[in-house]
N, CA, C and O atoms as CSV, one atom per row, in Angstrom:
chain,resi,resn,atom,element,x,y,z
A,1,UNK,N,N,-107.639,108.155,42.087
A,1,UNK,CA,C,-108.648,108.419,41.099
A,1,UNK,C,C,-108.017,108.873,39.781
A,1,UNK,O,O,-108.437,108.609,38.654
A,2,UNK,N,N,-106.962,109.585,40.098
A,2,UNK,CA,C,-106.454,110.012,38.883
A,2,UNK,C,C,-105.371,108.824,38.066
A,2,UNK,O,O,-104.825,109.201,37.029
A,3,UNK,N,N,-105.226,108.063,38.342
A,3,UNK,CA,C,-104.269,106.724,37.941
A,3,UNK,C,C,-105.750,106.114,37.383
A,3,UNK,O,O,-105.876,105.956,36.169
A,4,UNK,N,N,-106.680,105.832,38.143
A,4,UNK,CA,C,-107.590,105.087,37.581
A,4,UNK,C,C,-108.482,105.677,36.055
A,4,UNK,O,O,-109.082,105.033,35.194
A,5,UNK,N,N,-108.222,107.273,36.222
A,5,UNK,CA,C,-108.538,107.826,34.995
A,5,UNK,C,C,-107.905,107.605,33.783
A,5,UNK,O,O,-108.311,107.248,32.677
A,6,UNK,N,N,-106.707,107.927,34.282
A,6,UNK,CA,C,-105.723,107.772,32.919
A,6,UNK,C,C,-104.959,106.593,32.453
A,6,UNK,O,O,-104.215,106.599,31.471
A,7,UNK,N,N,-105.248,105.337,33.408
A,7,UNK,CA,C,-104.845,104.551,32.600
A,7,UNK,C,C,-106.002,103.758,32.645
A,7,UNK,O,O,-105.559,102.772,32.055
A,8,UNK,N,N,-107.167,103.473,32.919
A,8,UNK,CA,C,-108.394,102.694,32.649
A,8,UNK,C,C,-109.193,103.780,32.002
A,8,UNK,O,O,-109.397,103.412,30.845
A,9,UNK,N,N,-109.661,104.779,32.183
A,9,UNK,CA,C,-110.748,105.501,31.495
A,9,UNK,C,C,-110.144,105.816,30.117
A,9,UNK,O,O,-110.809,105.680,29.090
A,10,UNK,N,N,-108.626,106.322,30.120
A,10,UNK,CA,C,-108.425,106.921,28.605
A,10,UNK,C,C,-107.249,106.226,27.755
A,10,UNK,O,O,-106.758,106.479,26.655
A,11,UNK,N,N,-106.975,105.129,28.842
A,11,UNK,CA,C,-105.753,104.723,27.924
A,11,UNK,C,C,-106.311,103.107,27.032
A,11,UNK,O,O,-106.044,102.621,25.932
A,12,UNK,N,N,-107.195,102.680,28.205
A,12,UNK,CA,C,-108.123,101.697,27.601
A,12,UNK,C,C,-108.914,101.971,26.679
A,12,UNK,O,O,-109.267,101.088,25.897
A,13,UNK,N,N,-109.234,102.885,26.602
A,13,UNK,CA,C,-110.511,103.534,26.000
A,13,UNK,C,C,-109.523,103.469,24.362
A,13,UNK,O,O,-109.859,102.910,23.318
A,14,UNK,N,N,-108.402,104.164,24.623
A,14,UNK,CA,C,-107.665,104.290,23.238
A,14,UNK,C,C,-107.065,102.815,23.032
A,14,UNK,O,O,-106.187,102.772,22.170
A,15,UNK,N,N,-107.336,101.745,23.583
A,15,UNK,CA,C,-106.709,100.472,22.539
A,15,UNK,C,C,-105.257,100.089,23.742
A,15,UNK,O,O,-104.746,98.980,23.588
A,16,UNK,N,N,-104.731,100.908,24.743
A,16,UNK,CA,C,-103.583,100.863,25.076
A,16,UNK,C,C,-103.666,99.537,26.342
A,16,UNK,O,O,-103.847,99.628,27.556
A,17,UNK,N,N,-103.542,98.854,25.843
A,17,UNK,CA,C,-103.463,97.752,27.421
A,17,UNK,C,C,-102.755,97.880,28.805
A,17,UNK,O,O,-103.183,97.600,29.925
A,18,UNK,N,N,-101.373,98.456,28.350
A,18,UNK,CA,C,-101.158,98.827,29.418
A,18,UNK,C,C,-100.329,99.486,29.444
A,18,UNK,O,O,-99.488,99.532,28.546
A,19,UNK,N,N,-100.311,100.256,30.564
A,19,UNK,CA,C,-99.801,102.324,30.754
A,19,UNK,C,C,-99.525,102.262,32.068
A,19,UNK,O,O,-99.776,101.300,32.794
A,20,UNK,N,N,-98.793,103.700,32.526
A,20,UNK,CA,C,-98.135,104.147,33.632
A,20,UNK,C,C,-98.478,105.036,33.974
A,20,UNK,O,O,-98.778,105.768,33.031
A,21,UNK,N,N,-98.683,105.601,35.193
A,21,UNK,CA,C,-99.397,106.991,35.807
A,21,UNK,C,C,-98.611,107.354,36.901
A,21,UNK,O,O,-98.650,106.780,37.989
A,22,UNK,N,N,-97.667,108.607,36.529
A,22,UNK,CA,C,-96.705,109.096,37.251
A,22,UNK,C,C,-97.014,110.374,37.312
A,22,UNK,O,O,-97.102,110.950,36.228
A,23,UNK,N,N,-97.224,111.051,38.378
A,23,UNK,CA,C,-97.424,112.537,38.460
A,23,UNK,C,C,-96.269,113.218,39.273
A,23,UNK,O,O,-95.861,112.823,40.366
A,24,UNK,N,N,-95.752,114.423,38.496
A,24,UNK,CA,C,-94.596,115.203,38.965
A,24,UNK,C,C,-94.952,116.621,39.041
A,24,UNK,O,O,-95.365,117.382,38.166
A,25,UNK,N,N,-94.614,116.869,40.706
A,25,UNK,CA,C,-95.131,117.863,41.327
A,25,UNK,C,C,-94.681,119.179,40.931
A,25,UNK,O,O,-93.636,118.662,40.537
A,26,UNK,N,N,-94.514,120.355,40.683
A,26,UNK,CA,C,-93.252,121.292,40.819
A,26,UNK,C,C,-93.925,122.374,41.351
A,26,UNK,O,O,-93.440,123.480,41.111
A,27,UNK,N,N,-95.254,122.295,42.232
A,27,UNK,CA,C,-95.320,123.940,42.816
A,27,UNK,C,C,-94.888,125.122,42.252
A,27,UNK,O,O,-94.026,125.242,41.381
A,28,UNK,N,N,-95.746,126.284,42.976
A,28,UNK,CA,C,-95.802,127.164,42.451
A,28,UNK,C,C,-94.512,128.088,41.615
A,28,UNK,O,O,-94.448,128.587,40.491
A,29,UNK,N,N,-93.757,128.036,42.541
A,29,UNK,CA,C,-92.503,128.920,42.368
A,29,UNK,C,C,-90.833,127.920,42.621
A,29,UNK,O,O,-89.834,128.261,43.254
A,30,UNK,N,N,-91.080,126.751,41.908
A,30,UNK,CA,C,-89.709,125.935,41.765
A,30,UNK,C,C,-88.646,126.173,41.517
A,30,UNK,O,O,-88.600,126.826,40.475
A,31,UNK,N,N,-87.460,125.939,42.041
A,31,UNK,CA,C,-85.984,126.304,42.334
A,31,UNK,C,C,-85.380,125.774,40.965
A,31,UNK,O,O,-86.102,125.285,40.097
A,32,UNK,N,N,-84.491,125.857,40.879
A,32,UNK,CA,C,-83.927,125.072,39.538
A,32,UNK,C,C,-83.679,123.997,39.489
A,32,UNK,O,O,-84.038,123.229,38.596
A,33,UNK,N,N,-82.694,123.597,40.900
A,33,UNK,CA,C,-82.231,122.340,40.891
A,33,UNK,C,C,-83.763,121.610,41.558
A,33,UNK,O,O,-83.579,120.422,41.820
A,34,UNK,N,N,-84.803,121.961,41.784
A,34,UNK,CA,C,-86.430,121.072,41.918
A,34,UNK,C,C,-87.000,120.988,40.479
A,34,UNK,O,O,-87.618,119.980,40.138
A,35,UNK,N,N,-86.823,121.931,39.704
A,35,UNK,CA,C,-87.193,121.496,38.034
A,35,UNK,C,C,-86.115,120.801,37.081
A,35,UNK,O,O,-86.343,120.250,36.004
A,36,UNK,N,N,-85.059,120.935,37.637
A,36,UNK,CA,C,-83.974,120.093,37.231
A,36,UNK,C,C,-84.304,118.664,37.755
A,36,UNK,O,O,-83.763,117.793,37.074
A,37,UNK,N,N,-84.893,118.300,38.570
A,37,UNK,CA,C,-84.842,116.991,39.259
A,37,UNK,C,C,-86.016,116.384,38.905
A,37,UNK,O,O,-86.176,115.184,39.126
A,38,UNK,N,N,-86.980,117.151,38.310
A,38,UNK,CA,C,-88.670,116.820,37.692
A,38,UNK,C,C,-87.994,116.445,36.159
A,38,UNK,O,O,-88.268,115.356,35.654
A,39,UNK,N,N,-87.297,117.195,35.611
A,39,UNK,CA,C,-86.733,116.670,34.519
A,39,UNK,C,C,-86.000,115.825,34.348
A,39,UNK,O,O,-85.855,115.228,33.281
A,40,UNK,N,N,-85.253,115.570,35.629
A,40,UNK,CA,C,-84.463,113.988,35.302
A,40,UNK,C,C,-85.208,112.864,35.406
A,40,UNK,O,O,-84.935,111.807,34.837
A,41,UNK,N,N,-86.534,113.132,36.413
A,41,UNK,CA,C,-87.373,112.140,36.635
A,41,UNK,C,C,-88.366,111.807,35.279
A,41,UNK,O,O,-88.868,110.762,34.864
A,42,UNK,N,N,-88.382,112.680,34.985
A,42,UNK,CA,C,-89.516,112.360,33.511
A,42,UNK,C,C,-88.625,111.311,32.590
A,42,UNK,O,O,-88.940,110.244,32.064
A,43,UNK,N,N,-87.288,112.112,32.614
A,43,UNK,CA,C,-86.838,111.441,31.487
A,43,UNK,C,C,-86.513,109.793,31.817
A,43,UNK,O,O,-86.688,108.944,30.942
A,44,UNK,N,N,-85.875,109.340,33.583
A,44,UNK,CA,C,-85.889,108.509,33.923
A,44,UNK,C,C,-87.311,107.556,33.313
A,44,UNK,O,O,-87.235,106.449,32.781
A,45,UNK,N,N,-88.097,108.051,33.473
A,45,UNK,CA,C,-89.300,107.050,33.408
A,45,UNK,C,C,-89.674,106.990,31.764
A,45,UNK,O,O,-89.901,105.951,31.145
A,46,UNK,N,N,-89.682,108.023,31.343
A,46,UNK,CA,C,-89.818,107.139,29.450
A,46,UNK,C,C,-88.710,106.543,29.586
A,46,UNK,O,O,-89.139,105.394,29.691
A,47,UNK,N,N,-87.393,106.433,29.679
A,47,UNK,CA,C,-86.378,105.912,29.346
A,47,UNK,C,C,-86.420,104.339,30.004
A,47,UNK,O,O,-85.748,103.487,29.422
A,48,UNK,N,N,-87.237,103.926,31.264
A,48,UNK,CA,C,-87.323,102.763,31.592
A,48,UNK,C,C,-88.640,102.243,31.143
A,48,UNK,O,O,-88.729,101.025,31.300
A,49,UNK,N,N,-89.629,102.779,30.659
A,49,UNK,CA,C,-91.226,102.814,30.357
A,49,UNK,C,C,-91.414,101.536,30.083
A,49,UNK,O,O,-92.478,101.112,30.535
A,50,UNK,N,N,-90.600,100.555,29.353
A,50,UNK,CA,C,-90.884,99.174,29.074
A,50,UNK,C,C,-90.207,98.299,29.789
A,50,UNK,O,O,-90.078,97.139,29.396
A,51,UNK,N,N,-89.638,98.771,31.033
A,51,UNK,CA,C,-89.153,97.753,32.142
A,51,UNK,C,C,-89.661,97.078,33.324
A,51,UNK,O,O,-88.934,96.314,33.959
């Protein structure tokens, strides 16, 4: 539901044809090297975003 929100309800809505819906977890109380690894993953994915 939430993929279907954000890239059909608001990304369409804004003109965007087509988008990606990646959600990254980090719980309550995350370790370093688990927010270290949410941050490599983010950056992984803009960095491939048009592949």
């Amino acid at each position: 539901m939430m993929e279907h929100y954000f890239n059909v309800g608001l990304a369409n809505y804004v003109g965007i044809c087509e988008s990606q819906f990646h959600l990254l977890v980090q719980g309550i109380d995350p370790s370093a090297e688990h927010v270290d690894h949410l941050l490599q993953e983010a950056y992984d994915q803009g960095r491939n975003f048009d592949s």
